[in-house]
C-alpha positions as CSV (number, residue, x, y, z in Angstrom):
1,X,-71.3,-55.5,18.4
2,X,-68.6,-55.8,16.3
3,X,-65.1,-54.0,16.9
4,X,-64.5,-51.1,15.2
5,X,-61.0,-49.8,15.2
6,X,-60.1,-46.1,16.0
7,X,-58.2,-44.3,13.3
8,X,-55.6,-41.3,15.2
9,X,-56.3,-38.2,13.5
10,X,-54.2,-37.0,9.9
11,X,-52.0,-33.9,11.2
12,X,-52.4,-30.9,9.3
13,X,-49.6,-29.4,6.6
14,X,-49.2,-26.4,9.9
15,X,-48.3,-29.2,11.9
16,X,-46.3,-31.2,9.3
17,X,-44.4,-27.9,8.9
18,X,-43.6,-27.4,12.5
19,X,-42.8,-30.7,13.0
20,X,-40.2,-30.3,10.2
21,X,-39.0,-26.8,11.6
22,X,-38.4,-28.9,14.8
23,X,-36.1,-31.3,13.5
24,X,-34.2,-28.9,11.3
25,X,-34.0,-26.7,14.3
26,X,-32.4,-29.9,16.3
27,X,-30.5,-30.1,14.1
28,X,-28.7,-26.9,13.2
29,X,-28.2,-26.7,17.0
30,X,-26.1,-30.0,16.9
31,X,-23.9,-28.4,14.7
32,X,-23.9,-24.9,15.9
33,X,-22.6,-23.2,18.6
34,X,-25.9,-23.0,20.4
35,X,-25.2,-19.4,22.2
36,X,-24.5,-17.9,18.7
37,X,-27.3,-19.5,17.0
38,X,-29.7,-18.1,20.9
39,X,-28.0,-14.3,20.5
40,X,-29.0,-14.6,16.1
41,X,-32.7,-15.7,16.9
42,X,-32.8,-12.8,19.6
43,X,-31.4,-10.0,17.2
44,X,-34.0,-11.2,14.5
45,X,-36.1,-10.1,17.7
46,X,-38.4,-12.8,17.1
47,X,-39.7,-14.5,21.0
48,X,-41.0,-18.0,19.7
49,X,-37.7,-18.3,17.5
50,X,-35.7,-17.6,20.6
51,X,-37.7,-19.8,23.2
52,X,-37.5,-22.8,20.6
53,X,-33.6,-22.1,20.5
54,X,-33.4,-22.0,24.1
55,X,-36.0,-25.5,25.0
56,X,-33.8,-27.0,22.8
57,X,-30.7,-26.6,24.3
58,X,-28.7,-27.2,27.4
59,X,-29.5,-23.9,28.5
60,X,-31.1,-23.3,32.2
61,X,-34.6,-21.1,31.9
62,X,-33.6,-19.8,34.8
63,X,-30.7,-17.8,32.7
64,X,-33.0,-16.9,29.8
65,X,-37.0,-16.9,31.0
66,X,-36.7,-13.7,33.4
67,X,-34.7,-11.8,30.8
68,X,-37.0,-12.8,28.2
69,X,-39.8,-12.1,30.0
70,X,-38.7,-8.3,30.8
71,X,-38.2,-7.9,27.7
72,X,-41.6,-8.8,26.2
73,X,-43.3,-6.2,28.6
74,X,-41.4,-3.8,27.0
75,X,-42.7,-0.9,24.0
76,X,-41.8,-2.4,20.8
77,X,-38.8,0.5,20.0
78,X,-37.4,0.5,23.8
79,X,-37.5,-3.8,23.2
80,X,-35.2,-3.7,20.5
81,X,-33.1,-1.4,21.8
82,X,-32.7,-3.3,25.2
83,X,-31.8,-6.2,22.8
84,X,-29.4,-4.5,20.1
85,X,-27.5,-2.9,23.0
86,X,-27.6,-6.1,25.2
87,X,-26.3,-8.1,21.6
88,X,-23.4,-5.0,21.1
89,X,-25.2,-3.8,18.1
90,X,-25.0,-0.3,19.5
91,X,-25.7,1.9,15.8
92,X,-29.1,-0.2,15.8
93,X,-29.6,0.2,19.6
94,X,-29.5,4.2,18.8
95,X,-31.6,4.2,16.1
96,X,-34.6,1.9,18.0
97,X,-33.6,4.2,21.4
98,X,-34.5,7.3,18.8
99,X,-37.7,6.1,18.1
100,X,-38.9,5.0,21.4
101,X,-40.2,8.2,22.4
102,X,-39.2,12.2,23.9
103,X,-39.0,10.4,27.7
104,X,-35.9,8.7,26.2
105,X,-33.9,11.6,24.7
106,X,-31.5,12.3,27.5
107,X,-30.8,8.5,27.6
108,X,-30.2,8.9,24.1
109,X,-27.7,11.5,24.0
110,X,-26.3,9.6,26.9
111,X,-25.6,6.8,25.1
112,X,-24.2,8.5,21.8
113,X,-21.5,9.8,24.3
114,X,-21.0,6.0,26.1
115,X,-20.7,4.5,22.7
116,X,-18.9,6.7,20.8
117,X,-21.8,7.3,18.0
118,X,-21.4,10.8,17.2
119,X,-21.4,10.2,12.7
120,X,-24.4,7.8,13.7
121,X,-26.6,10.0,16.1
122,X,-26.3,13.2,13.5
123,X,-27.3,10.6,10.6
124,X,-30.3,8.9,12.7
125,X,-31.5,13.1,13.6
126,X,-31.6,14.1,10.2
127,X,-34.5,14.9,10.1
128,X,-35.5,16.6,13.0
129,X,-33.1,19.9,13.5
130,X,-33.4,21.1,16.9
131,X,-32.1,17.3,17.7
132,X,-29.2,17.7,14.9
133,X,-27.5,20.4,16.5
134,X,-28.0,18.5,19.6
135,X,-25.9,15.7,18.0
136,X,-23.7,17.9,16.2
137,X,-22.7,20.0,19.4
138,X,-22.0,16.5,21.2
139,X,-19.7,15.4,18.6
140,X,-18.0,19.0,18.3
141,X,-17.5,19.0,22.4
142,X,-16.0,15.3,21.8
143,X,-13.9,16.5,19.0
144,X,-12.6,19.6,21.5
145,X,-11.9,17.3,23.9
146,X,-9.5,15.7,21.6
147,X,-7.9,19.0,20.6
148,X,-9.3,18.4,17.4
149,X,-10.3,22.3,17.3
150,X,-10.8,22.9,13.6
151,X,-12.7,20.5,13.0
152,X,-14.9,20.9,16.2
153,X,-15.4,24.8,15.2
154,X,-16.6,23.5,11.8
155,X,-19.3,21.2,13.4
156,X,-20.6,24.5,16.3
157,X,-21.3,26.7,12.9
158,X,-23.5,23.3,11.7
159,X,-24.7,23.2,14.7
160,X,-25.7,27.3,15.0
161,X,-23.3,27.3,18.1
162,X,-21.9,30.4,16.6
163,X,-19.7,31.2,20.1
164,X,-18.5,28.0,20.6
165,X,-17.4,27.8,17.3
166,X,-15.8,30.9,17.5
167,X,-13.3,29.8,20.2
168,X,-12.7,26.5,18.8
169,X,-11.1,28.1,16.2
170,X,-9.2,30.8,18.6
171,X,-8.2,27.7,20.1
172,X,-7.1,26.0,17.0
173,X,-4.9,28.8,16.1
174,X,-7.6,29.0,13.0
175,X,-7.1,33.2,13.3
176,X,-9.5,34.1,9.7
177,X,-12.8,31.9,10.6
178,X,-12.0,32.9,14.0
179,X,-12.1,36.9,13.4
180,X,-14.7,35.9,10.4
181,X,-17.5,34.8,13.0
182,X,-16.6,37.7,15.4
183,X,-16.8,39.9,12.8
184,X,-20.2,38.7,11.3
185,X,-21.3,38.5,14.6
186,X,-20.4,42.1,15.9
187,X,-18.2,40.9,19.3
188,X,-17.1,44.2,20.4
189,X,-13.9,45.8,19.7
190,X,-11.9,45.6,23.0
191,X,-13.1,41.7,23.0
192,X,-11.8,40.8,19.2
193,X,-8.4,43.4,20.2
194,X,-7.9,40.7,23.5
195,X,-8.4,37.8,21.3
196,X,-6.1,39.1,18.9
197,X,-3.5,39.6,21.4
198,X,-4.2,35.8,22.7
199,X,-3.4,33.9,19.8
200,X,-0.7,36.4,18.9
201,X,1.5,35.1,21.8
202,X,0.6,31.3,21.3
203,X,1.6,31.8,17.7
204,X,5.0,33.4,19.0
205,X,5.3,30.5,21.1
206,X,4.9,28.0,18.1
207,X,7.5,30.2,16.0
208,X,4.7,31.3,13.3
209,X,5.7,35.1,13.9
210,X,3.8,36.2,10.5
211,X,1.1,34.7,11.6
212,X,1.1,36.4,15.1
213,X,2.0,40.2,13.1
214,X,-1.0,39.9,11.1
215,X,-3.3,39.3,14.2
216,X,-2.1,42.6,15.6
217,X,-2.2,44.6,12.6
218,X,-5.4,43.6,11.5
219,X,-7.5,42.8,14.6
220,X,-5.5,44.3,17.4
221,X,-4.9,47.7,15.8
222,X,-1.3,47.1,17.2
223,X,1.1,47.8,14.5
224,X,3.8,48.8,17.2
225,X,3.5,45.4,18.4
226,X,3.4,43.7,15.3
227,X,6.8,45.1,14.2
228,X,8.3,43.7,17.6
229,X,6.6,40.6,16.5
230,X,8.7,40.9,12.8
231,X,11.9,41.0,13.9
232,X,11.4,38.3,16.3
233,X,11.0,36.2,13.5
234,X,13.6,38.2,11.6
235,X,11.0,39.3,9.1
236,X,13.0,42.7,8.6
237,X,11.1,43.4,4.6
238,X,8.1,43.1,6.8
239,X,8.8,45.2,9.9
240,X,10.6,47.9,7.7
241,X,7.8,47.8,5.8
242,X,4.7,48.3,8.3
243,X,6.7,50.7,10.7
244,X,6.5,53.0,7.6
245,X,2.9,52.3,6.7
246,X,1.8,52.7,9.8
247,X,3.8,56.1,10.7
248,X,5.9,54.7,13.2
249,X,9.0,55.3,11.4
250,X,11.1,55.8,14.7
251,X,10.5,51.8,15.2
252,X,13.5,51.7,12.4
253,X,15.9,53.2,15.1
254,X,14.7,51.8,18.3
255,X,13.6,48.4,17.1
256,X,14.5,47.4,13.9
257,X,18.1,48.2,13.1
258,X,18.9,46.7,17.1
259,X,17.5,43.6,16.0
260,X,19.1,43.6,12.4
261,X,22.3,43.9,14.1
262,X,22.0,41.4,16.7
263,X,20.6,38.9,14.3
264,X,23.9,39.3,12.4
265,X,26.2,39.0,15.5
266,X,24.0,35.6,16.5
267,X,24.4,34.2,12.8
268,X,27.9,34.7,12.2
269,X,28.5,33.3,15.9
270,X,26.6,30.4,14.6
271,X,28.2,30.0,11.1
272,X,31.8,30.1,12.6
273,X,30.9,27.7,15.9
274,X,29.5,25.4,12.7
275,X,32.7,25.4,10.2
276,X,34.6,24.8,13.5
277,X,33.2,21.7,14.7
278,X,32.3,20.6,11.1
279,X,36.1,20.6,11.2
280,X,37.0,19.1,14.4
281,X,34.6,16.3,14.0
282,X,36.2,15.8,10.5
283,X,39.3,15.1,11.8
284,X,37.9,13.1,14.6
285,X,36.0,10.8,12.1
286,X,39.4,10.1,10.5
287,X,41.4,9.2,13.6
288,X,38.2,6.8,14.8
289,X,38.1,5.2,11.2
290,X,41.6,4.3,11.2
291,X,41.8,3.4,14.6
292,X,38.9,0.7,13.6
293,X,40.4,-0.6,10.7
294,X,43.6,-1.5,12.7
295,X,41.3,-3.3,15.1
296,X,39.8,-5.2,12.1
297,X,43.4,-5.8,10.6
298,X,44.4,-7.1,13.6
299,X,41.7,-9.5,14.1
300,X,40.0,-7.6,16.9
301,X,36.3,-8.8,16.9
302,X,34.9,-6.4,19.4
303,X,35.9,-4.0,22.5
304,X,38.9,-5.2,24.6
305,X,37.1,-6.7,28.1
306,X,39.7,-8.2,30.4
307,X,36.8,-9.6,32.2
308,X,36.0,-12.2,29.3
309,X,39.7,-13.7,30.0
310,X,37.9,-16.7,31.9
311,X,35.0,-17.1,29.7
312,X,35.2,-20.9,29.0
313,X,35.6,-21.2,33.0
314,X,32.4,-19.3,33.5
315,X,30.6,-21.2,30.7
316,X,31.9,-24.6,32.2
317,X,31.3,-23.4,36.0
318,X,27.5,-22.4,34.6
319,X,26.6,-26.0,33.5
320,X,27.4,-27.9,36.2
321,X,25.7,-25.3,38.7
322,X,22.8,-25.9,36.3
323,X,22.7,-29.6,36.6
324,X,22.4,-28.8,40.5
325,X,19.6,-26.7,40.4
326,X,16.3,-28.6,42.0
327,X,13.5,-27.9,44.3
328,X,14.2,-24.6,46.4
329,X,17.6,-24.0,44.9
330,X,15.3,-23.7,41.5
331,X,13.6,-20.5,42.9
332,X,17.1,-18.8,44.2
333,X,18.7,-19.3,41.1
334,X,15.3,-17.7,39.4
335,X,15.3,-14.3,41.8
336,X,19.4,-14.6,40.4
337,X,17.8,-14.3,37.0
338,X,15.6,-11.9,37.4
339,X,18.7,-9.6,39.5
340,X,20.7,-10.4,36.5
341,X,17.7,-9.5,33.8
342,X,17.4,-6.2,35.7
343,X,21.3,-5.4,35.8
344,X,21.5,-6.3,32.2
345,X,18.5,-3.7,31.2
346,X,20.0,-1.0,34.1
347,X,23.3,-1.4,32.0
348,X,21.6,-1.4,28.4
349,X,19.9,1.9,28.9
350,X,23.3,3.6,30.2
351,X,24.7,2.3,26.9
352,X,22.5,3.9,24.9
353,X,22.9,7.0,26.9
354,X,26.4,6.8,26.4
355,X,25.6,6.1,22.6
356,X,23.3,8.9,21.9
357,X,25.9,11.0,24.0
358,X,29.1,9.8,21.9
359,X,30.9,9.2,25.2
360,X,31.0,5.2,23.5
361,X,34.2,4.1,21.4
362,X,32.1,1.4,20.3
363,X,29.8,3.8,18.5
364,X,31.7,7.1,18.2
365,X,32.2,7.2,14.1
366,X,28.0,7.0,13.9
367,X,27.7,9.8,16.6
368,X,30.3,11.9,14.6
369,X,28.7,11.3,11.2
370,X,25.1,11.9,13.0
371,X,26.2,15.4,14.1
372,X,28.0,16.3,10.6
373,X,24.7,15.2,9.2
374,X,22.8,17.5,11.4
375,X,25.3,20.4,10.4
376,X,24.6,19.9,6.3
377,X,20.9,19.8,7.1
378,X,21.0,23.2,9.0
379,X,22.9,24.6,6.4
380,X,20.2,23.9,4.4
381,X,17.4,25.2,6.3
382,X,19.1,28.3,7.3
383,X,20.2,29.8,3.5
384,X,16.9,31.7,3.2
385,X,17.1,33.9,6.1
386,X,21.1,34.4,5.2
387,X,19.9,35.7,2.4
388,X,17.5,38.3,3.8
389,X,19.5,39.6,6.7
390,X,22.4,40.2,4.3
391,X,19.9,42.3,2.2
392,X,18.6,44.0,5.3
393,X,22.1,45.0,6.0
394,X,22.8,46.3,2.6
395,X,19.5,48.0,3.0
396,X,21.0,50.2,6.9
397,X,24.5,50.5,4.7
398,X,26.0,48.0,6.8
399,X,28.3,46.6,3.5
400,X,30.9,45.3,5.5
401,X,29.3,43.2,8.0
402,X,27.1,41.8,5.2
403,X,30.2,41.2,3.0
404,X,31.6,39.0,6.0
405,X,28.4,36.7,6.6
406,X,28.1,36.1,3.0
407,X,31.8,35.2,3.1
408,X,31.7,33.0,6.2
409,X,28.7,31.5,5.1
410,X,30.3,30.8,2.3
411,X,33.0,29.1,3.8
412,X,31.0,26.7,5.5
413,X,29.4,25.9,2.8
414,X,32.2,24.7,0.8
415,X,33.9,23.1,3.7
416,X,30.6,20.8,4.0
417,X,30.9,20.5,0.1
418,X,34.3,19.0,0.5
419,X,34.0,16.9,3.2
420,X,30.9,14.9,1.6
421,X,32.4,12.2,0.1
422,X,34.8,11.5,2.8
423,X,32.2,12.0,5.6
424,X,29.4,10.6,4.2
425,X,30.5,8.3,1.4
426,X,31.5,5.6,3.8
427,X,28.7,3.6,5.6
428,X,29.2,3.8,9.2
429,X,30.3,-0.4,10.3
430,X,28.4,-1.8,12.7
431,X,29.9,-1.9,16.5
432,X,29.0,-3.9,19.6
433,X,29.2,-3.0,23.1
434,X,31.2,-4.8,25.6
435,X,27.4,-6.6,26.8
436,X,26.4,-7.3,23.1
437,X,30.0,-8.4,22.5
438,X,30.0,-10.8,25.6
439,X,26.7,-12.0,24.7
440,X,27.4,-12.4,21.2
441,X,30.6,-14.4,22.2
442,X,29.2,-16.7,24.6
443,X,26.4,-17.9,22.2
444,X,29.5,-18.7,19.5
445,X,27.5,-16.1,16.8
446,X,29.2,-14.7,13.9
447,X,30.1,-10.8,14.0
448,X,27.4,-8.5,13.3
449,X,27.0,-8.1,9.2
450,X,28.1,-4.7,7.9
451,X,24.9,-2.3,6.5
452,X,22.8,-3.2,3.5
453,X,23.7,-0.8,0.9
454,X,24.1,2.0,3.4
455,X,25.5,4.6,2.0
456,X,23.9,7.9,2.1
457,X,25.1,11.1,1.1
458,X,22.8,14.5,2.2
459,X,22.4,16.7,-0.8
460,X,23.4,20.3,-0.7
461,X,20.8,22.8,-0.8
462,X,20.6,24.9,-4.4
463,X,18.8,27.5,-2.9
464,X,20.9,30.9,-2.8
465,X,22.2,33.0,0.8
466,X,24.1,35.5,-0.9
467,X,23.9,39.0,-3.3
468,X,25.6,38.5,-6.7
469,X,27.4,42.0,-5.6
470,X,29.2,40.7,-2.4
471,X,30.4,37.8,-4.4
């Protein structure tokens, strides 16, 4: 019988194809970084892709088979959201989480809040409403929680939380949409009169008296209030004006004039106390500048320090003690260190007290120029309410008082206008402390350089704090 020989089989193009697949797959994870290339096969959320990945690494299906296997006995839309979320991918884990059906809602709102995905989870419940406000009145309760209350009120009226929204904005200090919703709304009178008299002290308390007047005029039906509230902020046009309109015209004795007059007596305290230590501290600035040119003159690199006498000693005396320093001694002279690190902060942040104070000589002529500074800038600021004060006081027939804050403002103002160049058109040159001098010294460094171009000169204000009939 003769021999016949047994041909094997011809593989099919399928297994041709995997065959190839194989090898490429061997081969991409030779050059990959295997756990990337295991986490990409998972998020394509594809199980043979992902078993391949992991037989073919050094993985242990100890790690992967029992997750792997939890995860295929899982609904198709609660499986890819166990994967997005376990692969970070949290906007996709939401959207899957969202589709996985109504026993997962609470988890989903849950994990908006966890995650942060407030812009997301209103996006992905477009189109289902009740669920919308849901995510809308999550992100506006975040957004509250960040004091963020205008904002937040916007997203309660989205959201049909009409209430909430309501004091978000009362919060906010937002008084019209506030009143607006109460008003469209129809919250009772005594309720929207107690709201009104709310934010109308937390606007005094922020300075934005105007603000706080109007509240009480028109929701707390409190014009005898809001007048107080005007001269606080020494509106006097405006409380003159609504003590009339509103028939309270004895409010101009009790209230208005008082606080006229005691708004003048406080300026003019503050205009004079001003031109004075303008003056001083113009005449300070001159001894301290002269007094730091001689010490430049004379060669003077820094603050006089009779304890840097022996500084070559203690630099000499430092090196060989270092040279010494093994084993244990190493450890001492480390807690030395860290005494000496502490010290040397503890001493720092009393120096800058001192700076900030101007109790330093090193820094005096920058802390007098500071303060001048500060006095041209309130000059500034303060030439509009000059201004209507001295009209209120013409207005009461009080000529003479107003004649004498024009005057003295006056004054000031062309005492600041003199002193600019002088003051101002010198840059301040750096200084050292007696620590930054001593360091600087020891490590043989130059003196500090003097400012880049730094000279800066405040501009006077244009704007007007007189009448052309006092002048």
């Amino acid at each position: 019988m003769a021999h016949q020989t047994q041909k094997s089989p011809k593989k099919t193009a399928a297994e041709h194809g995997a065959e190839a697949a194989e090898s490429a797959l061997k081969y991409v994870i030779f050059l990959a970084d295997v756990d990337k290339l295991y986490d990409f096969a998972l998020g394509m959320y594809d199980f043979s892709l992902v078993l391949m990945v992991a037989q073919h690494s050094q993985k242990d299906p100890r790690e992967y088979l029992p997750f792997l296997s939890s995860l295929q006995k899982l609904e198709k839309h609660y499986q890819r959201f166990r994967i997005d979320d376990h692969l970070g991918r949290h906007e996709k884990a939401l959207g899957h989480l969202s589709l996985a059906g109504e026993q997962y809602y609470r988890d989903c709102m849950a994990y908006v809040k966890t995650h942060f995905l407030y812009k997301a989870a209103v996006r992905i419940f477009e189109g289902d409403e009740s669920k919308r406000r849901d995510a809308l009145t999550l992100y506006a309760d975040y957004l509250v929680e960040r004091s963020e209350f205008e904002n937040a009120g916007l997203l309660y009226l989205m959201a049909s939380a009409r209430s909430s929204a309501m004091d978000a904005y009362r919060k906010g200090g937002v008084w019209r949409q506030a009143f607006a919703i109460a008003a469209e709304d129809g919250v009772a009178a005594d309720i929207v009169a107690e709201m009104a008299e709310e934010m109308a002290e937390e606007f005094a308390e922020a300075r934005l008296f105007a603000d706080a007047a109007r509240v009480l005029i028109d929701y707390g039906k409190n014009p005898v209030a809001a007048v107080k509230m005007f001269v606080r902020g020494s509106l006097w046009a405006d409380a003159t004006r609504v003590a009339h309109m509103s028939g309270h015209s004895d409010l101009l004795e009790s209230t208005v004039k008082p606080g006229i007059m005691d708004g003048s007596t406080q300026l003019m305290d503050d205009v004079r106390e001003m031109t004075a230590t303008f003056d001083k501290q113009r005449a300070r600035l001159r001894e301290v500048r002269i007094r730091n040119a001689k010490k430049a003159a004379d060669g003077d690199g820094g603050p006089i320090d009779d304890t840097l006498d022996n500084i070559d000693m203690f630099s000499d005396t430092s090196s060989m003690a270092t040279t010494r320093i093994t084993g244990a001694s190493s450890s001492q002279a480390s807690r030395t260190t860290n005494r000496t690190s502490r010290t040397s902060s503890k001493i720092r942040r009393k120096a800058e007290r001192k700076r900030a104070a101007g109790k330093d000589p090193a820094f005096e002529e920058e802390f007098l120029v500071n303060n001048m500074r500060k006095i041209v800038t309130k000059s500034n600021d303060f030439r509009g309410d000059v201004q209507c004060l001295i009209r209120a006081l013409l207005a009461n027939s009080q000529v003479e008082r107003a004649r004498a804050l024009q005057q003295a403002v006056g004054a000031l103002v062309a005492q600041i206008r003199d002193g600019l160049q002088e003051v101002f058109g010198t840059p301040v040159m750096p200084q050292e402390t007696r620590e930054e001098f001593r360091k600087r010294t020891l490590e043989g460094l130059p003196p500090p350089a003097p400012p880049a171009g730094a000279v800066d000169i405040p501009v006077l204000s244009t704007t007007p704090w007189g009448v052309p009939m006092l002048d």
